[in-house]
C-alpha positions in Angstrom: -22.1 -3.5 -0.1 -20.1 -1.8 -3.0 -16.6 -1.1 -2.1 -15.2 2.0 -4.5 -11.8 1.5 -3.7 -10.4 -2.0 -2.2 -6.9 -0.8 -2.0 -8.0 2.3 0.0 -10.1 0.1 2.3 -6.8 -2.7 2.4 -4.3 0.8 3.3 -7.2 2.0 6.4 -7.9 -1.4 8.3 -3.8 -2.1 8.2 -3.6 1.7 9.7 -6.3 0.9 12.4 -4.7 -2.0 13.5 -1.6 -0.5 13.5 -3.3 2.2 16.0 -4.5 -0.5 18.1 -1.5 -2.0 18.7 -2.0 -5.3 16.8 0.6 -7.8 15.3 -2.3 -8.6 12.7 -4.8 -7.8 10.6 -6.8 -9.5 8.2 -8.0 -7.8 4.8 -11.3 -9.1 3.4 -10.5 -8.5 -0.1 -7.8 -10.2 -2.1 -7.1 -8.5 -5.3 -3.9 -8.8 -7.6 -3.2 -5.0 -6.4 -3.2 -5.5 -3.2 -1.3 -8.5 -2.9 1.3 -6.0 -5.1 1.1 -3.0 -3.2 1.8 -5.4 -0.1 5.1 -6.9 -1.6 6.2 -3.3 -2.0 5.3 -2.6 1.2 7.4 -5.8 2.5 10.0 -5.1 0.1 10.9 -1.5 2.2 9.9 -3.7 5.7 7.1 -1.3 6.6 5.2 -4.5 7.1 6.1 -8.3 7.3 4.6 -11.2 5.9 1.3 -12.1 4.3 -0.8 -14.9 3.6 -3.0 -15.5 1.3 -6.8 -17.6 2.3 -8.8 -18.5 -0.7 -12.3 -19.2 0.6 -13.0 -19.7 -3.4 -15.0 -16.4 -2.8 -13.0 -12.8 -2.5 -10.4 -14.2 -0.6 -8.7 -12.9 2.9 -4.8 -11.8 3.1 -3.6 -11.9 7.1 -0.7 -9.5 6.9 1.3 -9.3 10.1 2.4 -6.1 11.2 6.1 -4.4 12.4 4.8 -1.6 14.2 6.7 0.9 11.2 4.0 2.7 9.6 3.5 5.9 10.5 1.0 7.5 8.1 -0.4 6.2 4.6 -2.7 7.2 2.2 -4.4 7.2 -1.2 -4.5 9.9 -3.8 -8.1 9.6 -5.3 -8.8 10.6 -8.2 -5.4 9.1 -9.6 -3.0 10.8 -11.6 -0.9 10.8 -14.9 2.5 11.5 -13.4 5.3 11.8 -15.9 8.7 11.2 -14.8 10.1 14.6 -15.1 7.5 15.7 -13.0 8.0 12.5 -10.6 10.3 14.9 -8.0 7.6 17.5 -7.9 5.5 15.2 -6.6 7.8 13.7 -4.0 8.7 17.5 -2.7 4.5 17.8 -2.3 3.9 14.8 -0.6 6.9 13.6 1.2 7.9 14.9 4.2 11.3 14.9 3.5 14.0 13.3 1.0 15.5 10.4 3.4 11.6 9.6 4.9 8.8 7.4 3.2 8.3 6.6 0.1 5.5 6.8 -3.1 4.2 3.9 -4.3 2.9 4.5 -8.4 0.7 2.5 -10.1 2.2 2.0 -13.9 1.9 -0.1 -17.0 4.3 -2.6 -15.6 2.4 -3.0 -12.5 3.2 -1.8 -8.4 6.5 -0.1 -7.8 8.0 2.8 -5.5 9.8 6.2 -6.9 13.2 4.5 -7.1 11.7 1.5 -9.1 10.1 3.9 -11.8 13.0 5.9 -12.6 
């Protein structure tokens, strides 16, 4: 099976889980931006700590879960956000100022809003 999007498919079993009231999950893929967009995602204590199984195939990460995420998702295709326009996109997708958080994908790797400006 092809998987288009790993990161997608990372962001929707977490969210299941999450739903099902689990304390953990495990991810089938391990890829370098996953394991980036999870520190993020640690760093702001939506989830807590990961590990990493290499079964010298694709790899599994076992993330276990706080019980903080409320809603995630992934804008497909993706787009070339400059930073003047970085607070347009925050008043479109964020519910409000003080609630959640974007997570951009840049040149210098996986970071939130605050870390790109």
């Amino acid at each position: 099976m092809v998987y288009v999007n790993i990161l997608a498919d990372a962001l929707k079993s977490i969210s299941n889980a999450e739903k099902r009231d689990k304390c953990q999950v495990c991810i089938r893929l391990c890829s370098k931006a996953i394991i980036q967009f999870l520190t993020v995602m640690m760093k702001h204590s939506y989830i807590g700590e990961f590990e990493i199984r290499d079964d010298h195939r694709a790899g599994n990460i076992v993330v276990n879960i706080l019980g903080r995420l409320n809603k995630r998702g992934l804008i497909m295709p993706r787009f070339d956000v400059q930073l003047r326009e970085l607070e347009k996109w925050q008043n479109s997708l964020l519910p409000s100022r003080q609630f959640g958080f974007i997570v951009l994908t840049t040149s210098v790797g996986i970071m939130d809003q605050e870390g790109a400006r």
